[in-house]
C-alpha positions in Angstrom: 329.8 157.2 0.5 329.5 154.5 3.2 326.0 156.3 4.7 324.4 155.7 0.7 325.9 152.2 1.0 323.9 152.0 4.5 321.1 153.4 3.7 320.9 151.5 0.8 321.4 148.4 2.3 318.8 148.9 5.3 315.9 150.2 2.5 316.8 146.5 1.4 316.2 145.4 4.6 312.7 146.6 5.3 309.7 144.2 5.2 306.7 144.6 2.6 304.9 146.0 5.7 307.2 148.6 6.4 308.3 149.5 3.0 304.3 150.6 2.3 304.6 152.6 5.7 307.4 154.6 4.6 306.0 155.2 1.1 302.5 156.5 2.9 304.4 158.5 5.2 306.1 160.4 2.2 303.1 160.5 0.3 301.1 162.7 3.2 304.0 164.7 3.9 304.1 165.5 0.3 300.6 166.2 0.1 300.4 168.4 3.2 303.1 170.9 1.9 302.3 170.7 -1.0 300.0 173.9 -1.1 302.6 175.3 1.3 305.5 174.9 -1.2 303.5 175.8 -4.2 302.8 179.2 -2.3 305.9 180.1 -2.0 306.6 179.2 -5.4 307.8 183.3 -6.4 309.7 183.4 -3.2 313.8 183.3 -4.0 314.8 183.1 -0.4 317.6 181.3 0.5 314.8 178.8 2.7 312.5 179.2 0.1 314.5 178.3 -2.4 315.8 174.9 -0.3 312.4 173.7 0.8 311.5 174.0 -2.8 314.4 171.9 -3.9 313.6 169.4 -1.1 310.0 169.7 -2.1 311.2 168.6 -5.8 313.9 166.1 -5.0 310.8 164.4 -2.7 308.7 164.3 -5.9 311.7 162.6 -8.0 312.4 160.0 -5.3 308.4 158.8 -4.9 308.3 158.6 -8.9 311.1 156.7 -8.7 309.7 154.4 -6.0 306.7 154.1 -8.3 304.4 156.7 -6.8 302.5 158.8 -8.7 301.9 161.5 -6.7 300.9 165.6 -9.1 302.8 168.6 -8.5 300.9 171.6 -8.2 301.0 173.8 -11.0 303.4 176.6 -9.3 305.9 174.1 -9.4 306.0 172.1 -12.6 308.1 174.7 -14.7 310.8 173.7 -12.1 310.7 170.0 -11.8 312.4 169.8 -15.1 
């Protein structure tokens, strides 16, 4: 519980600037696996599997922050 309070409180902490570099930084990393993610998208691997859920939990956190950012098709039965 006291790491979410921390984190919490330093994303509070961060300056316009670096708030827009942290956003862009998820935004590429989304977009670079996305294709990579979406490939695996029939793969029920246990690593499969957790990078998809990563993948997805990614996608909910950067709509949250106000970043529209599409799923590729693979994937959108699963971000329900």
């Amino acid at each position: 519980m006291s790491s979410s309070v921390e984190a919490l409180s330093a994303l509070q902490e961060l300056s316009a600037t670096e708030d827009a570099a942290l956003r862009r930084a998820a935004v590429w990393y989304f977009k670079r696996h996305a294709r990579i993610i979406a490939d695996e998208a029939d793969d029920f691997s246990a690593r499969a599997v957790a990078d998809r859920e990563d993948f997805l939990e990614l996608h909910a956190a950067l709509r949250k922050l106000g970043v529209s950012v599409a799923l590729p098709d693979e994937l959108r039965d699963r971000a329900a």
